[in-house]
N, C-alpha and C positions, 0 to 999 in steps of 0.2 A: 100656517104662517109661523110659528112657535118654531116650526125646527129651524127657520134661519134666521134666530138672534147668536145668532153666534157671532155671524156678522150684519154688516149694513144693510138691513133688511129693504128688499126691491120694492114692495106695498108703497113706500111713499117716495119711493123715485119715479116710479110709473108717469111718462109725459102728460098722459093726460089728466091724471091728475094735477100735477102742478099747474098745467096748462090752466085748470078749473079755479085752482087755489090764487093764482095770479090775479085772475078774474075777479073773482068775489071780493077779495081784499083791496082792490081799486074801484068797487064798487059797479063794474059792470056786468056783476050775475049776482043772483042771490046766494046767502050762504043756506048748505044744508042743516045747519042747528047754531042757534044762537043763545048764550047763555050769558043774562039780563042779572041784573041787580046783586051782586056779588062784591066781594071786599077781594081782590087778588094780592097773594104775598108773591112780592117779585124775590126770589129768593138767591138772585145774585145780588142787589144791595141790602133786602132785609127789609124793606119800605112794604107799605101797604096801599093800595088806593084802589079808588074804584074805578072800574074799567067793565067791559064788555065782550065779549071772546066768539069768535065769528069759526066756527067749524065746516071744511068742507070733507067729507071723507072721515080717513082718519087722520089727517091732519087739520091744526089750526092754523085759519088763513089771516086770523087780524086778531089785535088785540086792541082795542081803541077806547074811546070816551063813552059813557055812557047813554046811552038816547041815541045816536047820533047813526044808528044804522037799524033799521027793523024788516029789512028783507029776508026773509029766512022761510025755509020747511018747517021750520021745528022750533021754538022758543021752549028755552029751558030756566026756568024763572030760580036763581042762587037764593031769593028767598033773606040777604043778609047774610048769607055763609061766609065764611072764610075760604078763597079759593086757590088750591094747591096744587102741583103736578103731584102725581100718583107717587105712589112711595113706594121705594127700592130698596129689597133686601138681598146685601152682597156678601152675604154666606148663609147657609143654611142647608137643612138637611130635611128632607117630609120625611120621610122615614120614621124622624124621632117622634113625631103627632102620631103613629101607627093606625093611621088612616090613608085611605087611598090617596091619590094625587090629585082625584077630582074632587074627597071630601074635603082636602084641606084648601082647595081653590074657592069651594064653597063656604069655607069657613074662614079666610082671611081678604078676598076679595071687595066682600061688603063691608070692609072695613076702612078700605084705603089702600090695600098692597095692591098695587097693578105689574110689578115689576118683582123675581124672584132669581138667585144666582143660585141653584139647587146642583150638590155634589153628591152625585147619586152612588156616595161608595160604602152606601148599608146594603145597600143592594149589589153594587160589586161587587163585595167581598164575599156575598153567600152563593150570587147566581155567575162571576164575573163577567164576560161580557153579555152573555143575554142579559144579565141585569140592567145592566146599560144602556140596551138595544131598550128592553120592556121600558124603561124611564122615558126615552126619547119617543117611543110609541105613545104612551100614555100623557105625554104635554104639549100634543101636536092638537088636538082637536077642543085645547080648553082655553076660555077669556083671560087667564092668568098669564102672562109671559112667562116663560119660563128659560132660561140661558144655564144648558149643562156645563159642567166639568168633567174632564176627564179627571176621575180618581188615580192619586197619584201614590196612593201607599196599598196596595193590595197584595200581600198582607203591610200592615203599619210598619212591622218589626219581620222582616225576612231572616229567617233561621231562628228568633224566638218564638214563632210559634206559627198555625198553618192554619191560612183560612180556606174558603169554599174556592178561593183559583190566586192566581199568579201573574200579576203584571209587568212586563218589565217595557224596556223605553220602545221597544217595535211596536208592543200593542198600545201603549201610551201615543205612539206617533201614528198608528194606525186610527183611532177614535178622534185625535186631533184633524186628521181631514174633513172629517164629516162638520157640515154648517152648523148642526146644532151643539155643538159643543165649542164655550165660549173660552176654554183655555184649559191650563191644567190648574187640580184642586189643591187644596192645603194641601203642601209638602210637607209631612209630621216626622218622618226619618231625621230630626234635624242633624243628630251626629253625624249620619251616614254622607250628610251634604256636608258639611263641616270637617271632617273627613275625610272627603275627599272618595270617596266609596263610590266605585266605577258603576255600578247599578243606576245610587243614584241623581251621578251629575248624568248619566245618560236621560236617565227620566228630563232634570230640569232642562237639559239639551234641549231636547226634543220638544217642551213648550216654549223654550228661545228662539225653535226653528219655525214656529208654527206663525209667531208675531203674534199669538193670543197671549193673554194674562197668566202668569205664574204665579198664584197663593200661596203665600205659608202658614204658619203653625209655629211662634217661636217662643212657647212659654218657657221662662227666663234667662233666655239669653241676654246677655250681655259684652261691652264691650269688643274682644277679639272675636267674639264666638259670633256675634250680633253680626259683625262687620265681613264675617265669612259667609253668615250665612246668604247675607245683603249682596255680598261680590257674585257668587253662583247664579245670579239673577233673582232672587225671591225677592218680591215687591210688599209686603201686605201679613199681615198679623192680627188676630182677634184674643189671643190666648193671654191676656193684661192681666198682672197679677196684682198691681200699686197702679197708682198717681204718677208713681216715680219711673214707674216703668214705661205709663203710657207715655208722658217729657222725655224719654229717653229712645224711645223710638222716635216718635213725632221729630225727633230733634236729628234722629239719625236718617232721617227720610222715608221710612216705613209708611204705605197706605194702609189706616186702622179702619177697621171693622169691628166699631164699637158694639160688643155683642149685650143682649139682654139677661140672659143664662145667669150669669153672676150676679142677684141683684145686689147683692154686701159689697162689691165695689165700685157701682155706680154713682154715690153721693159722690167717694173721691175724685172718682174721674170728674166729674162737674165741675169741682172748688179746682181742678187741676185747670179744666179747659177757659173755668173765669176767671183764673188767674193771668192767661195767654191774653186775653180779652177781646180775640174774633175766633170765630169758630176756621178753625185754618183749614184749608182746602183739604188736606188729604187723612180729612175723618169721615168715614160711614158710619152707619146703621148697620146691624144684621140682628136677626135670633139663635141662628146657632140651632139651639136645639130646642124645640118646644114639646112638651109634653102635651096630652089628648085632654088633661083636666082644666089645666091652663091656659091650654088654646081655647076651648067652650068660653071659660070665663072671663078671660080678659086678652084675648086675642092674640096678636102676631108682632112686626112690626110696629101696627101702631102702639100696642101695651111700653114696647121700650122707649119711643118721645115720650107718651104719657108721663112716664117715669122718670125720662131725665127732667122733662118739667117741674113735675113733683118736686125734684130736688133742685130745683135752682138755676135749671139750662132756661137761657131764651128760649121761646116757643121758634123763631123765625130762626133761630142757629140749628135746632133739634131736625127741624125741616129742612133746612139748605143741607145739613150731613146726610137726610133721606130721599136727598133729590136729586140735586145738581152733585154736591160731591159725588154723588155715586154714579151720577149720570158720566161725569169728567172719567172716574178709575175705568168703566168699562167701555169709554172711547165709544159711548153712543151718544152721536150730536142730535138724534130724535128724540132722546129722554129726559126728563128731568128740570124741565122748564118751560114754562105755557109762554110761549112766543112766537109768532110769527115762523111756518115753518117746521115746526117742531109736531111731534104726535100728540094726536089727543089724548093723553091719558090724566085723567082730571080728577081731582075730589073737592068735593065740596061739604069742609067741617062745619057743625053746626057751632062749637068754637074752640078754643085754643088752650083747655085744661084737659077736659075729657076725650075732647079728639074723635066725635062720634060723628061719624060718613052720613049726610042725608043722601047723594046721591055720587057714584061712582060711574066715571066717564072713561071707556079704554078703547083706543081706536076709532075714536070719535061719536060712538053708540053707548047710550046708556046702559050699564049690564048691570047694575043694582041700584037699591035705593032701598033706604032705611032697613038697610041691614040683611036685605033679602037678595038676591042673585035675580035676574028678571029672569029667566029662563034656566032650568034644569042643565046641570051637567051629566056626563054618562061616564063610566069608568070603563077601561079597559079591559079586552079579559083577562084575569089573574088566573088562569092555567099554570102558566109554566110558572109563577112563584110559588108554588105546593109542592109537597115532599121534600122539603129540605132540610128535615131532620133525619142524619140517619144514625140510627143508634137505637139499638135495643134497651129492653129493661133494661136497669143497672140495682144493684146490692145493696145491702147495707155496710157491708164489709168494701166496694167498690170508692169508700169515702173516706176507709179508713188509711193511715200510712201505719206498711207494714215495718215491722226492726226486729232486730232479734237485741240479746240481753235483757238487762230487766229498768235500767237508766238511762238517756238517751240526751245528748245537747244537740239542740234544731233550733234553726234557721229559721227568722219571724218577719214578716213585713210590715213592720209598726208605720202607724199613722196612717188616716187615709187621706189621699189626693196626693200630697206631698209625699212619698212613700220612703221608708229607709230601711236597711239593714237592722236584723238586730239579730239576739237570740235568746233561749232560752233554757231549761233542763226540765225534761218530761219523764214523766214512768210508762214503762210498759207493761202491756198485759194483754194475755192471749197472743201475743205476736204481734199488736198492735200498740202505736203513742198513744197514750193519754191526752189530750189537751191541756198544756196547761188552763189553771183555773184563770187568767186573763186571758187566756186567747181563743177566738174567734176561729172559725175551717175555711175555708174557700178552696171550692173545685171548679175543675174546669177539665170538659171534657170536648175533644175534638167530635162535631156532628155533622160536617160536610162528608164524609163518606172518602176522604183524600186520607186520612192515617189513623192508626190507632185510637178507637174511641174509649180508652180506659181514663176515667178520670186522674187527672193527677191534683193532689191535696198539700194546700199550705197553709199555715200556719199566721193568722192578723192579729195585731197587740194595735190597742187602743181604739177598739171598734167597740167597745163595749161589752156585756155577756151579753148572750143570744138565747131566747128560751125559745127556739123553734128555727125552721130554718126557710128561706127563699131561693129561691130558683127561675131564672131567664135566658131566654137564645137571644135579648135585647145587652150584647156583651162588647163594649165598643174597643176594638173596632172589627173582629175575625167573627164577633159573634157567633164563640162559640158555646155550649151549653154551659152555666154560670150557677152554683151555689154556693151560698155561705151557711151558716147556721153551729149552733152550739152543739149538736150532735149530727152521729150518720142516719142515725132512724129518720129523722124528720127531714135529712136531706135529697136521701133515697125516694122518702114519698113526693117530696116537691119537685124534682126532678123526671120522675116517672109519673108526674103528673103531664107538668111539660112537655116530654116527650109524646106518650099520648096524643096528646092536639096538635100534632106538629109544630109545635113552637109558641110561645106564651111565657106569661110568668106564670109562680105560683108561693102561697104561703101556706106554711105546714106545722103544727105547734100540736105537741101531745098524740103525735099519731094520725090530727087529723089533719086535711085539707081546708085550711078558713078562707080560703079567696084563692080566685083565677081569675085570668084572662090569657081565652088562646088566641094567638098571632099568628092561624095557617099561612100565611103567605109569606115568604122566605123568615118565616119567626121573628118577623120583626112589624107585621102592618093586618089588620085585618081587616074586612069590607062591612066590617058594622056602621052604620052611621058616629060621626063624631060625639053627638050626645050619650049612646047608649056605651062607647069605647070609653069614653069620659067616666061615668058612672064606675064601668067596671077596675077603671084606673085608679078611681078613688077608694074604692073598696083593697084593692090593694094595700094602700097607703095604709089606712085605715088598720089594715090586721095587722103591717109592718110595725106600729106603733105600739102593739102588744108584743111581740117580740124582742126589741130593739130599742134602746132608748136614744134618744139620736140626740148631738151635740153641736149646734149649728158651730161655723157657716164650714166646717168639712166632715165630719161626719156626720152625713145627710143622706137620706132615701135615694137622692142621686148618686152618691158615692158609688152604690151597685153599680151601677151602668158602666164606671171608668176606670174600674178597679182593675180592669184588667188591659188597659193599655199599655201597649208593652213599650211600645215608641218613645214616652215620657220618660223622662231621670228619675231612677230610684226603681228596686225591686218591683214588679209585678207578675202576679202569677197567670200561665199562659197553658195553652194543654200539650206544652213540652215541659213546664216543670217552671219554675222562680227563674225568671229571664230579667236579665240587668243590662240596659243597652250602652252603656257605658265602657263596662268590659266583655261586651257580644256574649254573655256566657249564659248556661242554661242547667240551673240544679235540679237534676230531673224528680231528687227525693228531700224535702227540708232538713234530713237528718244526716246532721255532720259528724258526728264521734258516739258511741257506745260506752259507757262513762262503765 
């Protein structure tokens, strides 16, 4: 059933169904499960009252007064819960949990998520379409709904840098026939659309021809740029950098996908949204990216209402953005609101701070309860996401940049997230730079087996010093092999650690190896359980903090992951060299004059 949310799924068109749902709801059959003594949030007006919810199927066939029907198969007693339509996340990525798709169905469903918009382009970019293919495989047989996207930047940055395949709009329009795919994903090229760059209006073409959803990607645009990118057809943005910026969208017509990821600007967005004073139609919810420590601990979805609670959101607005708005963006009138008609997919809070699921309802069948999954999921086989590393040992000298003379001015990519230009003067020795004493390395070495896997090495200002170095194929977005570190020694061993296990991180300081975690399955997901992934994620962290002194809210432990974006404004390094998509260009070597 999973592969056709894409569109208007047939399950509850089915006549005899309805024909059954008519019935019970007039009270002349009994309903299949009825769910008694509960507090429902109607969460088009935001009102609470008590009510009683009459399910036939998977659908719900009445919502009425309480007492006033008891014919049922099944009594499902709400106990005084708070009762909700199941909660919609309209961007996200499993990948980033690097658990399988059934551990993380496992790990967010007993919480409340019955509904997930997953852009399966971590896996696109390593495996391209079989990636694809395996995502669609693997969320067909599981309780979690699942509604793909077709990944719409494969690679992010075309010509700065090369991932594991190449999308352009045929195969873009090719994956867009298929049912399980519910539109096309963030468009992150934003220049290239802005632009006007025949690639990629062909791309947004092609999900304007399809009549599925078109996502974007528009960290900070503004005004001309905003309204260009708006014109191309892109609907939708999660990438908020201010308050001022979400009012600036919201205002410019943008559907927001207010993501969790960032939690340093979620207060603002609050005092922004209760300053509006209703939660306006075209805000969501999503995660974006969750990590495997984070997920164990404080979940999915619901961790991000939690949170805007915490700071100040209505409980009933934090829910209408995780429901019905989200239900409305993706033009399904089955989701997102317990009525008459509508799918059962149900939760029942035990209350409206903590947000903890006594029992989860999808399809009309209970498939958790207190936190537990009623029935085991099964994963798919990960075969074909193995071997995706391809790349031999690598050197110690392989990290180094080489020069000749004995002086050298290079080319530095100061600050991380927000990236710029800069530079600097280095010495050289044996043929190779010195690092200046403020800057950081960062390599990046192509490992999909499509070009050249020599690392190429640049130069970070304001990363902090580095007493060891780390190493990931978790490289967003080409994922391709990823180190930084204060020397070559310890980047060589972290690297050649990774490599090794097919793909992982790793931490390396003084020679040795203080933490791993390998991620054979296209280097970015492994088939441990989420507990045991969790543990060894932390452990990472953990050695990370001995290396590294980290400087919230942007140089941070996640910094790694997006440093290498090449799509976003401002220098990034890619395994072609300091790629700036601004001026399409690509410095294959940091060093710019021989002083």
């Amino acid at each position: 059933m999973n592969a056709e949310l894409g569109r208007e799924p047939a399950d509850i068109t089915d006549p005899s169904l309805r024909t059954r749902a008519v019935a019970a709801a007039r009270g002349a059959a009994p309903f299949d499960a009825l769910i008694t003594s509960g507090k429902l949030l109607d969460v088009v007006t935001g009102r609470f009252r008590d009510a009683d919810i009459g399910l036939v199927g998977p659908l719900i066939a009445s919502v009425h007064a309480p007492g006033t029907r008891t014919d049922a198969s099944e009594r499902i007693d709400a106990g005084g819960t708070f009762v909700t339509p199941g909660l919609i996340d309209t961007h996200m990525h499993i990948e980033s949990s690097m658990v399988t798709p059934a551990e993380y169905t496992a790990a967010v469903l007993p919480r409340g998520v019955t509904t997930i918009l997953w852009d399966p382009h971590e896996f696109a970019n390593v495996h391209g379409l079989d990636g694809v293919r395996w995502a669609i495989e693997a969320s067909r047989a599981l309780p979690l709904h699942m509604i793909l996207l077709a990944p719409s930047c494969v690679p992010s940055a075309p010509g700065l840098e090369m991932a594991g395949a190449d999308f352009d709009a045929s195969v873009i329009a090719g994956m867009l026939r298929l049912p399980a795919l519910g539109g096309v994903a963030e468009v992150m090229n934003m220049r290239g659309v802005i632009d006007g760059d025949p690639r990629m209006n062909a791309i947004v073409q092609a999900g304007l021809a399809s009549g599925k959803l078109v996502c974007g990607h528009a960290r900070g645009l503004e005004g001309a740029d905003l309204n260009a990118f708006m014109a191309a057809g892109i609907t939708s943005d999660h990438e908020l950098t201010s308050g001022a910026d979400l009012l600036s969208k919201l205002s410019a017509g943008m559907t927001i996908e207010l993501r969790g990821s960032h939690d340093h600007l979620l207060e603002e967005f609050v005092q922004t949204l209760n300053g509006i004073g209703h939660m306006p139609p075209t805000v969501t919810l999503c995660t974006d990216d969750v990590f495997p420590d984070e997920l164990e601990r404080d979940g999915a979805l619901d961790d991000v209402i939690r949170r805007l609670v915490r700071y100040g959101m209505k409980p009933e607005w934090a829910l209408r953005a995780a429901t019905f708005n989200a239900a409305e963006r993706l033009k399904r009138n089955d989701l997102g609101l317990i009525a008459a008609g509508r799918r059962a997919d149900i939760v029942l809070f035990e209350d409206l701070q903590d947000f903890k699921a006594r029992t989860v309802i999808t399809n009309g069948r209970v498939t958790a309860q207190n936190g537990k999954l009623m029935s085991p999921v099964h994963s798919l086989d990960s075969a074909p996401l193995t071997n995706s590393v391809k790349l031999s040992p690598l050197t110690e000298d392989d990290f180094k940049v080489p020069s000749k003379g004995n002086r050298v001015r290079i080319a530095t990519i100061d600050r991380p997230r927000f990236t710029q230009w800069g530079k600097a003067d280095a010495k050289v020795k044996d043929g190779f730079v010195v690092p200046p004493p403020d800057c950081a390395m960062i390599a990046v070495a192509h490992r999909h087996g499509r070009a050249d896997g020599r690392p190429r090495t640049g130069f970070l200002k304001g990363w902090g010093k580095w007493r060891g170095a780390f190493c990931t194929t978790v490289s967003h977005d080409s994922h391709n092999l990823t180190a930084f570190g204060g020397n070559a020694r310890d980047m060589a061993l972290a690297a050649n650690a990774v490599i090794a296990a097919g793909g992982g991180m790793a931490v390396a300081r003084d020679g040795q190896i203080e933490a791993m975690l390998p991620l054979p399955l296209s280097g970015l997901v492994t088939e441990m359980s989420l507990k045991d992934t969790a543990s060894a994620f932390r452990n990472i962290r953990k050695a990370m903090e001995k290396i590294v002194d980290w400087q919230p809210p942007y140089l941070v432990f996640k910094a790694c992951f997006g440093a290498t974006l090449a799509c976003n404004t401002g220098p990034h390094q890619t395994d072609r060299g300091i790629a700036d998509v601004l001026t399409g260009k690509v410095l294959e070597s940091p060093v710019l004059e021989i002083l």
